[in-house]
C-alpha positions in Angstrom: 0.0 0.0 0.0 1.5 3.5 -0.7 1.2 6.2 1.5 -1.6 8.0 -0.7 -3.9 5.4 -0.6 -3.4 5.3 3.4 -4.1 8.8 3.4 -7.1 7.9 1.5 -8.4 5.6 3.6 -7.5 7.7 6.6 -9.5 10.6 5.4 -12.7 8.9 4.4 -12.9 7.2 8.4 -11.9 10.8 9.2 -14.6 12.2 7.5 -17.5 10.7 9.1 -15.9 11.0 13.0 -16.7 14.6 14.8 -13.0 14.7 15.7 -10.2 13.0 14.3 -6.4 14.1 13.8 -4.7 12.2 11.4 -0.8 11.6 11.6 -0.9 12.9 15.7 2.5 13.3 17.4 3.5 13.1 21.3 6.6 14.1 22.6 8.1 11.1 24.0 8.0 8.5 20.9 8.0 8.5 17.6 5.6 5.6 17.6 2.3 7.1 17.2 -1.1 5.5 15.4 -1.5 6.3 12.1 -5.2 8.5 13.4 -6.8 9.2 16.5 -10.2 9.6 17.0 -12.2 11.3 19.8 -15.6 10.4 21.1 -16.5 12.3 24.0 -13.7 11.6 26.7 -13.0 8.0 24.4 -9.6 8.0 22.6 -9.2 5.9 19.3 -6.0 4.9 17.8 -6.4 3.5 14.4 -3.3 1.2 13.0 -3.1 0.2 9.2 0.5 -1.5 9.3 3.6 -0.7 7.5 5.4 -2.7 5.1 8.0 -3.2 7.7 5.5 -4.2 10.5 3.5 -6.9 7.9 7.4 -8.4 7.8 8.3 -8.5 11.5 4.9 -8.3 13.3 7.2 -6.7 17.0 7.6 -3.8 15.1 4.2 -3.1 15.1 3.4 -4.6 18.5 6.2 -2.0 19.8 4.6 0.6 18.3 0.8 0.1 19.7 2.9 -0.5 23.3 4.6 2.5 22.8 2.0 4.6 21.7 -0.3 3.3 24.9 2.8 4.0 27.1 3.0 7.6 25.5 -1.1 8.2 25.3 -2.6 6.2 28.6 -4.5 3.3 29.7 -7.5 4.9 28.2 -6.5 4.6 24.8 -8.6 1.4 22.4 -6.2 0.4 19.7 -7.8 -0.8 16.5 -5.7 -2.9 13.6 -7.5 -2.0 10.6 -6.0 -4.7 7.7 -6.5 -3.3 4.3 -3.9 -5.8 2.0 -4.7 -9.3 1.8 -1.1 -10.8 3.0 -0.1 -14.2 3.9 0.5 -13.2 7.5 -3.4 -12.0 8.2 -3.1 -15.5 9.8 -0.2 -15.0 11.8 -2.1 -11.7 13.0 -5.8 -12.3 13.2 -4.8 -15.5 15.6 -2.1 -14.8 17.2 -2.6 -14.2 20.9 -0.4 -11.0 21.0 -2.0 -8.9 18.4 -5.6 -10.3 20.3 -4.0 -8.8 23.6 -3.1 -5.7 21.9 -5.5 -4.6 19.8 -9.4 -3.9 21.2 -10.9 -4.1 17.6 -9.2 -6.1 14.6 -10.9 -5.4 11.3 -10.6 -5.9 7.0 -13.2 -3.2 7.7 -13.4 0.5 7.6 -17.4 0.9 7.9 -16.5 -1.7 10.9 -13.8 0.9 12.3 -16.4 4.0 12.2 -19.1 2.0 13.5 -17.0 1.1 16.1 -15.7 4.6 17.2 -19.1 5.8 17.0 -20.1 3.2 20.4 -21.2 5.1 23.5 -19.4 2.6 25.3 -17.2 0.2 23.3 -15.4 -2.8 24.8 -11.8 -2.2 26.2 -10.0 -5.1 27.4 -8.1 -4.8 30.5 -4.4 -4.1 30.9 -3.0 -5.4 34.0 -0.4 -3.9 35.7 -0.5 -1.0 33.2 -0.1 1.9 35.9 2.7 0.1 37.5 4.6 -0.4 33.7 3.8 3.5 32.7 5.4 4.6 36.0 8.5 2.6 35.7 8.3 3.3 31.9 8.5 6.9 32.6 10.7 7.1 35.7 13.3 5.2 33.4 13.0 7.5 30.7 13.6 10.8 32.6 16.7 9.1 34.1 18.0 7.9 30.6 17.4 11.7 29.3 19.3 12.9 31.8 22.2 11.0 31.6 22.4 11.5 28.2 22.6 15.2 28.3 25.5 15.0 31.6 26.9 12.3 28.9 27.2 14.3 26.0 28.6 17.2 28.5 31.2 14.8 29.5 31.7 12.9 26.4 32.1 13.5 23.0 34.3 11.5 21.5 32.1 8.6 19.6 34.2 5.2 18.5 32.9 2.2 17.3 36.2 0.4 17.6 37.0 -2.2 20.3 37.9 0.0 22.7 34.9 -0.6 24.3 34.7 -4.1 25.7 31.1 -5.5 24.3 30.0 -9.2 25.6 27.2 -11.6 23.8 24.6 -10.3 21.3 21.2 -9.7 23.6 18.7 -11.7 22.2 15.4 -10.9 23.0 12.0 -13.2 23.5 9.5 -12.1 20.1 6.2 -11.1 21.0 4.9 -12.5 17.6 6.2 -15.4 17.0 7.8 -18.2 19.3 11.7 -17.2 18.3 14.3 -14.5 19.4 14.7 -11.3 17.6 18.3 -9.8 18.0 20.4 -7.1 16.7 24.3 -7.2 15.5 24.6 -3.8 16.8 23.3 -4.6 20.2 25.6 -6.5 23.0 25.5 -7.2 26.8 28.1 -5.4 29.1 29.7 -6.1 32.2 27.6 -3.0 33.4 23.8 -3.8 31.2 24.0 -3.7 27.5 25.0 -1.1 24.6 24.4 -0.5 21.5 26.8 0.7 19.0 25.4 2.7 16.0 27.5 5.3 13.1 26.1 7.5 11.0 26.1 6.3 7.3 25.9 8.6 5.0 22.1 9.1 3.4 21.0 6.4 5.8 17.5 7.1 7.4 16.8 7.8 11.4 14.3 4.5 10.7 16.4 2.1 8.3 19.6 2.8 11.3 17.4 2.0 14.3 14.1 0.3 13.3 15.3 -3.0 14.0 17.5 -2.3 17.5 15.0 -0.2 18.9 12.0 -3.3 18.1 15.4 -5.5 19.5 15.5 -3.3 23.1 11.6 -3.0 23.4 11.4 -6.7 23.7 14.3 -7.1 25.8 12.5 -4.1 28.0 9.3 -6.0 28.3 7.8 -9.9 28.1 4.4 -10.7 27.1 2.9 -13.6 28.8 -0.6 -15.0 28.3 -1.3 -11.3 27.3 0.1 -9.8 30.4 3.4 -7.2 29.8 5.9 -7.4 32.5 9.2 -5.6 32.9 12.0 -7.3 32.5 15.8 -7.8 34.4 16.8 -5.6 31.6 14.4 -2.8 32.4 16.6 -1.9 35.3 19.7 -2.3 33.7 22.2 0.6 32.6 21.2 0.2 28.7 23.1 2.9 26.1 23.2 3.6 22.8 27.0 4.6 21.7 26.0 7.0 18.6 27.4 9.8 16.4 24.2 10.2 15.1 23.3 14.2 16.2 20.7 13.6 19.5 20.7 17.6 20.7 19.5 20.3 18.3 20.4 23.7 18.2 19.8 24.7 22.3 21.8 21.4 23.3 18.1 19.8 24.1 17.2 16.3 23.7 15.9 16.2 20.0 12.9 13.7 18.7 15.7 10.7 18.3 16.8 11.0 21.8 13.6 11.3 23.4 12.3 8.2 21.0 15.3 6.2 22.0 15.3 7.0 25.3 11.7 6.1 25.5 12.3 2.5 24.3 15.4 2.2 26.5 18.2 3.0 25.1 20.1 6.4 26.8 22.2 8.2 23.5 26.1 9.0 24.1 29.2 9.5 22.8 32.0 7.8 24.3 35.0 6.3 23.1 36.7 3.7 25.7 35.3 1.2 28.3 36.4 3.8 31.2 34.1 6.2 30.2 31.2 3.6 30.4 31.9 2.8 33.8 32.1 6.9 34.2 28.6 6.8 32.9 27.2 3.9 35.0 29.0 6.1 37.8 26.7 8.7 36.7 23.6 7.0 36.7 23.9 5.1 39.6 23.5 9.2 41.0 21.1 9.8 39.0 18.8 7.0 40.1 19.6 7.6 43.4 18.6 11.3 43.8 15.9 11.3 41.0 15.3 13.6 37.9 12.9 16.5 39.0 
């Protein structure tokens, strides 16, 4: 499907819903549904998925996650499949996407039908309060120490000079495998990632696949129920020379979208200055991020 005839689609649900914003933002991810729709104090967040998320089904799980993480509890997610692809199968039946999603449809007279409901079905979320409070009392302390980082540090190197352990593999949400990521390693001190700029290569082709990699190794699914992982309390960076401050030295959308999923940007160069920054956030953690 190309991105017109989404916006097609998009427009006609939008058309008959009293308020709808298509393409919404948030400031904490870049994961967002592809439309929101507002019934009285009801949120709806419609998902038609990417090519990328028909092909590995976690990266749309992460991003429906995310965007409930970045939205609230409140929030009904609907999966509205518009291509006929061989994994419908794989996502109409598969426990994950059913945990997920409050409404699958082929439908979009199903979709505004749906968001019309006074009071449409949500299904409950356990332990959702308790996830968004550690989700976002992690993501404060990853911001931080990414901005005392890059004030400390700002010499990036991808070399070995920086002592990296086993690749992190991480349980799928979709499927009964691992999903992993060359670029992502375990530590003596949690895990980091090591990322460099390639020239005319995209924020979403460099990261798509570590960020889905450290969302899974943030959080299990089990019998529809999201826990928080060993990980999730771990020191986990992302050793980058991709630019994560704009102009005013303030976390820009990539470091707030990384941070978000887990992974605290820096620049360093040796295995000192990561124990420096586990130094660092051990403070951090400690005394809190007002």
């Amino acid at each position: 499907m190309t991105i017109s005839e989404k916006q097609i689609i998009l427009k006609h649900i939008a058309s008959g819903c009293e308020r709808a914003i298509i393409g919404p933002e948030n400031p904490y991810t870049m994961d967002n549904p592809d439309m929101i729709v507002a019934n009285g104090n009801i949120m709806f967040a419609i998902f038609i998925p990417t090519y990328r998320e028909w092909e590995n089904g976690d990266h749309l799980l992460r991003r429906v996650y995310m965007s409930q993480l970045g939205y609230g509890q409140k929030m009904l997610s609907v999966l509205l499949l518009t291509e006929k692809r061989k994994q419908i199968g794989m996502m109409m039946n598969n426990p994950a996407f059913f945990s997920m999603f409050d409404l699958m449809t082929f439908e979009e007279k199903e979709v505004m039908k749906y968001v019309e409901r006074e009071k449409p079905n949500k299904k409950r979320n356990r332990h959702f309060s308790a996830i968004q409070e550690i989700q976002y009392v992690g993501y404060r302390q990853r911001l931080r120490l990414s901005e005392e980082g890059y004030i400390e540090f700002k010499t990036f190197s991808s070399t070995e000079q920086i002592q990296l352990g086993e690749t992190v593999f991480a349980k799928s949400w979709s499927t009964r495998g691992y999903r992993e990521s060359q670029y992502y390693r375990h530590t003596q001190l949690g895990s980091m990632a090591v990322v460099s700029k390639k020239e005319k290569s995209s924020f979403k082709t460099s990261f798509d696949h570590l960020m889905t990699t450290a969302f899974l190794s943030m959080y299990q699914l089990d019998n529809g129920v999201v826990y928080p992982t060993a990980m999730s309390k771990e020191l986990n960076l992302l050793n980058t020379d991709w630019q994560m401050f704009d102009d005013e030295q303030l976390p820009n959308d990539y470091n707030r979208m990384l941070s978000f999923i887990g992974l605290a940007p820096v620049s360093i160069s040796t295995s000192r200055e990561a124990e420096k920054l586990n130094d660092m956030y051990q403070i951090i953690r400690k005394n809190g991020v007002k």
